[in-house]
Phi, psi and omega in degrees: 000340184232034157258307191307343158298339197276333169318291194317305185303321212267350183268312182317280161300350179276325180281334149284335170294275180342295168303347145279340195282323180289306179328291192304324176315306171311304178275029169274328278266121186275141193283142192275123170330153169280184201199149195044075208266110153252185189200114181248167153279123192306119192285123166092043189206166184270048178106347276224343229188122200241122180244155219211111165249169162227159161238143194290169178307120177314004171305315207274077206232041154073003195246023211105327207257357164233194149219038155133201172256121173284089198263129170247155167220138181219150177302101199279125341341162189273126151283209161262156191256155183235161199249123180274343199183173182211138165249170181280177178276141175133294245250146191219051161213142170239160175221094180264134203255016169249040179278192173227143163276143193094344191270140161244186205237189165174133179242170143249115195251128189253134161267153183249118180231165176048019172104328177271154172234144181242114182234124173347186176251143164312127180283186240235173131301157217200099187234116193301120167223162166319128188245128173296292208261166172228112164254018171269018144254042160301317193290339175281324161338268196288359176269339182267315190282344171306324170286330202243004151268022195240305178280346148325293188312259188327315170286340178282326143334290172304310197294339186279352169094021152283154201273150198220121192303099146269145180284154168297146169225154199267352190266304164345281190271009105019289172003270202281014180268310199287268173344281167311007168288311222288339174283279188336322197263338179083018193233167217250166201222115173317103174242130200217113205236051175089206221189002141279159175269180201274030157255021178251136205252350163283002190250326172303294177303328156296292186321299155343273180291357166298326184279359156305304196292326199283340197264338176288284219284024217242262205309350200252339181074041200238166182278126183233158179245135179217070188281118177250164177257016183175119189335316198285322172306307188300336148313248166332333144332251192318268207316334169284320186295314201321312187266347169292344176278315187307323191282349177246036171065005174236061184306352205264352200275319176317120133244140166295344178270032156266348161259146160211141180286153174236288199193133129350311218252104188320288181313332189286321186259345164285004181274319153347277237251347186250319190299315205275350180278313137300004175235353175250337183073020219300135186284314200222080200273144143258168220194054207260074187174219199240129179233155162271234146263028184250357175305320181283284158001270201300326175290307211263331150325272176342286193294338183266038158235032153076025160276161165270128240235083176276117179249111171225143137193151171261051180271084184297357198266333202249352185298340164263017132325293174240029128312326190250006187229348191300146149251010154212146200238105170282114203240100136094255182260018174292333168274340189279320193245023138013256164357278176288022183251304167294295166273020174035039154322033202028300169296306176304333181260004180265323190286331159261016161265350159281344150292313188291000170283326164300325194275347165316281186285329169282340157312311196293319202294303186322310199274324160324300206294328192297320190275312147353276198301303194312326196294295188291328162276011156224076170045071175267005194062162168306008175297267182007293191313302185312307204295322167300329165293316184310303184298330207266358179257010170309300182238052182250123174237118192294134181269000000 
């Protein structure tokens, strides 16, 4: 009897398997590949860079179930693909930067889920090359030839000897009121050209206008003091006062001790700089360079021994300092253009009225763009929106 069973036993398990086999199957059930996969040249690059989209997997629902993209590339004839990159899931873009220009590509996207990959259809071939022009920097384009057909113009203006409009700057014409106190009086006159060294381009602008105060103080013959915080200033110092003596005929007149290094050290050397102020009495302090929290220090020194005070830097934490103990305040590119304000060079004065014509043209765009939105948000229609768009990539540059 129980050999006649085993026929039975052995039909028995064949029929239960056969009736478990789908269920496991079902719980194989394989993950779908992304889709639609290109692969373009990267725009506006030397060759350098290929970019690779998709569409995501019907998988990828945030829930887990996958854990990202798998990116493969291979050479075109086809090689073998080797895998370049992995994004996390959600993401259905690549940018791979490790082509050659001229080679061409093909790619594949795997999604990867538990350790397994699903992989895509081969994407079209791609071969990255080199763009002479970028035209999504057309708009820097005409804003540069525009500056700089504004400073042509202009210099070319100044130089035929027409008069070229600059506003007056009041720290400016100042200059030779503050020098002639310090002569009347008989007292030494303060140069003080910040606290950074000369690759700081407000220490440049300082230096600059000492040789305007050294050509007064040359021809007038009065004493100036220049205690600095760093060899290469103190250096370019002297060789500026230096040749301002030479140019008025009194070179013998000329010493070196009117520059003198004091200290590195910041706090150290405005404590330096308060002692000789208090103790020289200086008629006429400047103040021309990049100052810090030692901006207040020094103003309020000043003012409180009766000097007159000239102050510039494009430091903004500290312009209301000395603004507020100064009697005159150099704001900003006020020290910059100096330079050309004083000596009415042509070029110099042409080049800054061809900026102002660039800072010209980002006002009128500003305030158009400003009037735009406002225009649009309050239901001006889409004419408005399009102009605010317009206005707003002007001086935006698209990647």
């Amino acid at each position: 009897m129980r050999g006649a069973n085993r026929p039975f036993c052995r039909f028995g398990l064949s029929f239960f398997i056969i009736l478990l086999l789908p269920a496991y199957l079902c719980g194989q059930e394989s993950i779908a590949p992304p889709s639609k996969v290109v692969a373009y040249d990267f725009k506006y690059d030397r060759g350098e860079a290929v970019e690779l989209s998709w569409q995501l997997s019907p998988d990828d629902k945030g829930n887990g179930s996958i854990s990202g993209y798998e990116i493969y590339r291979a050479e075109d004839p086809l090689d073998s693909f080797i895998s370049i990159g992995f994004v996390s899931a959600g993401t259905s873009s690549y940018r791979d930067k490790s082509v050659y220009k001229g080679q061409s590509y093909r790619y594949q996207v795997a999604t990867s889920s538990d350790g397994h990959l699903y992989f895509s259809e081969i994407s079209a071939a791609v071969v990255p090359r080199m763009e002479l022009i970028n035209w999504n920097l057309l708009n820097l384009f005409i804003i540069g030839l525009f500056l700089c057909g504004s400073v042509i113009f202009f210099i070319s203006h100044a130089t035929r000897g027409k008069k070229l409009f600059i506003r007056k700057i009041a720290g400016l014409e100042a200059i030779d009121e503050a020098i002639g106190r310090a002569t009347e009086m008989g007292r030494p006159i303060l140069f003080v050209p910040g606290i950074n060294d000369m690759d700081d381009v407000q220490t440049i602008a300082g230096i600059t206008l000492l040789g305007r105060v050294a050509k007064v103080v040359a021809d007038y013959d009065i004493r100036i003091n220049m205690p600095v915080s760093r060899s290469l200033v103190m250096t370019t110092a002297r060789e500026t006062i230096r040749e301002a003596y030479m140019g008025a005929g009194r070179p013998d007149a000329y010493s070196d001790d009117m520059v003198n290094y004091i200290t590195d050290e910041q706090f150290g050397y405005v404590a330096a700089v308060d002692g000789i102020m208090v103790r020289q009495k200086p008629a006429t302090c400047f103040y021309l360079g990049a100052f810090f929290a030692e901006s207040l220090i020094l103003a309020e020194t000043g003012n409180s021994i009766g000097a007159i005070q000239i102050a510039g830097t494009a430091q903004p934490a500290q312009l209301p300092f000395f603004v507020a103990a100064c009697d005159y305040t150099l704001i900003g590119e006020e020290l910059f253009a100096a330079s050309a304000y004083l000596s009415n060079e042509p070029k110099q004065l042409g080049s800054l009225k061809g900026q102002d014509m660039g800072k010209l043209l980002a006002m009128i765009v500003i305030i158009l763009g400003v009037l735009a939105a406002t225009v649009s948000q309050m239901g001006g229609g889409q004419f408005f929106t399009d102009i605010h768009q317009f206005l707003s990539n002007i001086f935006t540059v698209q990647n």
